[in-house]
VOPAGU-2260 file (C-alpha; in pm, 1 decimal, decimal comma):
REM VOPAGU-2260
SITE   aa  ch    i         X         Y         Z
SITE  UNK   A    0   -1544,9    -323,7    -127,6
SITE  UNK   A    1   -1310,4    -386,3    -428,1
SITE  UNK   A    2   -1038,4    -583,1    -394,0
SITE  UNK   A    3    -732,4    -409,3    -550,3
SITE  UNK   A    4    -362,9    -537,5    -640,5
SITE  UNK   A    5    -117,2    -233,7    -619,9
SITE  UNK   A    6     211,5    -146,7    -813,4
SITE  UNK   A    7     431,1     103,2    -667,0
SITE  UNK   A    8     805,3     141,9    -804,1
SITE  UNK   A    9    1070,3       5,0    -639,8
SITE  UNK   A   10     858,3    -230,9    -364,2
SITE  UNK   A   11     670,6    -557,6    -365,4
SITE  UNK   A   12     331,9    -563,5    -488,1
SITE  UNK   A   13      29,2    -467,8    -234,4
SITE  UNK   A   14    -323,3    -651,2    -197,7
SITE  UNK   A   15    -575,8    -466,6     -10,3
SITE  UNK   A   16    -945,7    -365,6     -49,6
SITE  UNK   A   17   -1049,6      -2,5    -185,1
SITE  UNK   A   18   -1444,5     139,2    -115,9
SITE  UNK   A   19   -1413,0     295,6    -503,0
SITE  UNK   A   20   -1225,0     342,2    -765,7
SITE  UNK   A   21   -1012,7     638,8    -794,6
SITE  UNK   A   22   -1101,8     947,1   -1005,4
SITE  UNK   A   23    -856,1    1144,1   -1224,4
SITE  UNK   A   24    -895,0    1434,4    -994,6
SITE  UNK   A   25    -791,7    1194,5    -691,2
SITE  UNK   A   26    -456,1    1243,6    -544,8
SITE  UNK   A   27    -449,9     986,0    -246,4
SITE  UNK   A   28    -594,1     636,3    -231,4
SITE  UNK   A   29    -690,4     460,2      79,4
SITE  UNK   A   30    -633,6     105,8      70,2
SITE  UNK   A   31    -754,4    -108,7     336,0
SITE  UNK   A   32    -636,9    -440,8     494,3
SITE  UNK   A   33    -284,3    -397,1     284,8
SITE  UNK   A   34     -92,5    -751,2     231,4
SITE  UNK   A   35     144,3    -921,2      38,5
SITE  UNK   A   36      56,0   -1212,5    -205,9
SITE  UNK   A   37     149,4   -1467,2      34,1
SITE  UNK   A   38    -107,5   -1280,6     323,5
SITE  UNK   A   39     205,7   -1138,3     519,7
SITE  UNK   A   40     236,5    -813,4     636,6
SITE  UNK   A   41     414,8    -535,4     423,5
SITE  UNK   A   42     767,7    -521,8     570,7
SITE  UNK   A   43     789,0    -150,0     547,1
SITE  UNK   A   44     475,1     -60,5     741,9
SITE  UNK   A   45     471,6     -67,5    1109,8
SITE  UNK   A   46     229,6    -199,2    1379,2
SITE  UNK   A   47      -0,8    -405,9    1081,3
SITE  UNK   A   48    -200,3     -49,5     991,6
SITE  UNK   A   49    -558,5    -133,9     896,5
SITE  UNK   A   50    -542,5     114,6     630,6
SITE  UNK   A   51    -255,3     305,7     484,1
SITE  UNK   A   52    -293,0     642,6     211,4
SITE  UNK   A   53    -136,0     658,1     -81,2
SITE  UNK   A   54     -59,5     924,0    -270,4
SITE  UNK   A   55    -128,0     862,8    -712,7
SITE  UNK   A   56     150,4     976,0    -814,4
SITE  UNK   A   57     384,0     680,9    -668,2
SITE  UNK   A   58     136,3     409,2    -783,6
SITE  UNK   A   59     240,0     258,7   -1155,1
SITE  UNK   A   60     -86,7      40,0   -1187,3
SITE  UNK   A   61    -393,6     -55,8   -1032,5
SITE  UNK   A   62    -503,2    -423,7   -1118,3
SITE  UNK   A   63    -893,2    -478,6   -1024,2
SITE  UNK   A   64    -937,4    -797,9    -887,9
SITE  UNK   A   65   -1270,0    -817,2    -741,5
SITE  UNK   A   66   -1503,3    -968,6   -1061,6
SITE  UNK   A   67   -1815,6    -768,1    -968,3
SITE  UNK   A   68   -1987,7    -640,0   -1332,2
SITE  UNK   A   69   -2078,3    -335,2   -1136,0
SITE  UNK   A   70   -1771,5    -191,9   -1132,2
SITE  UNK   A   71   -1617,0    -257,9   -1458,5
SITE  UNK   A   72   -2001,1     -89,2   -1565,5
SITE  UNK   A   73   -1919,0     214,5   -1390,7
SITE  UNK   A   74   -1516,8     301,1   -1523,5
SITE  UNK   A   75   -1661,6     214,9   -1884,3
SITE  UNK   A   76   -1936,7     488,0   -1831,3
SITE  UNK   A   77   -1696,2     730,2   -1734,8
């Protein structure tokens, strides 16, 4: 799993865990285990979901935070 920071316009930043890293032709991300910095729930999700999708187009950045070299191998090979 890959351990993901999330920036989406307008709302607080989201940690969570992703199984791969999206592709251009990907229009939805699944992000699992979604948090704030602090570990808190996201105030505008209900119930603590264990995963919530995303769709690309609201997301400004994706900020990798796992350090595993296999990953950063794979996005430069693409």
């Amino acid at each position: 799993m890959i351990s993901i920071s999330l920036k989406m316009e307008g709302v607080e930043t989201i940690y969570g865990e992703i199984d791969n890293l999206p592709t251009p032709n990907d229009t939805l991300i699944i992000v699992k285990y979604p948090r704030l910095q602090s570990g808190k729930d996201v105030p505008f999700l209900k119930n603590e979901p264990n995963r919530i999708i995303i769709p690309v187009h609201r997301i400004l950045y994706i900020e990798v935070l796992d350090e595993d070299e296999d990953v950063l191998t794979r996005w430069r090979e693409d």
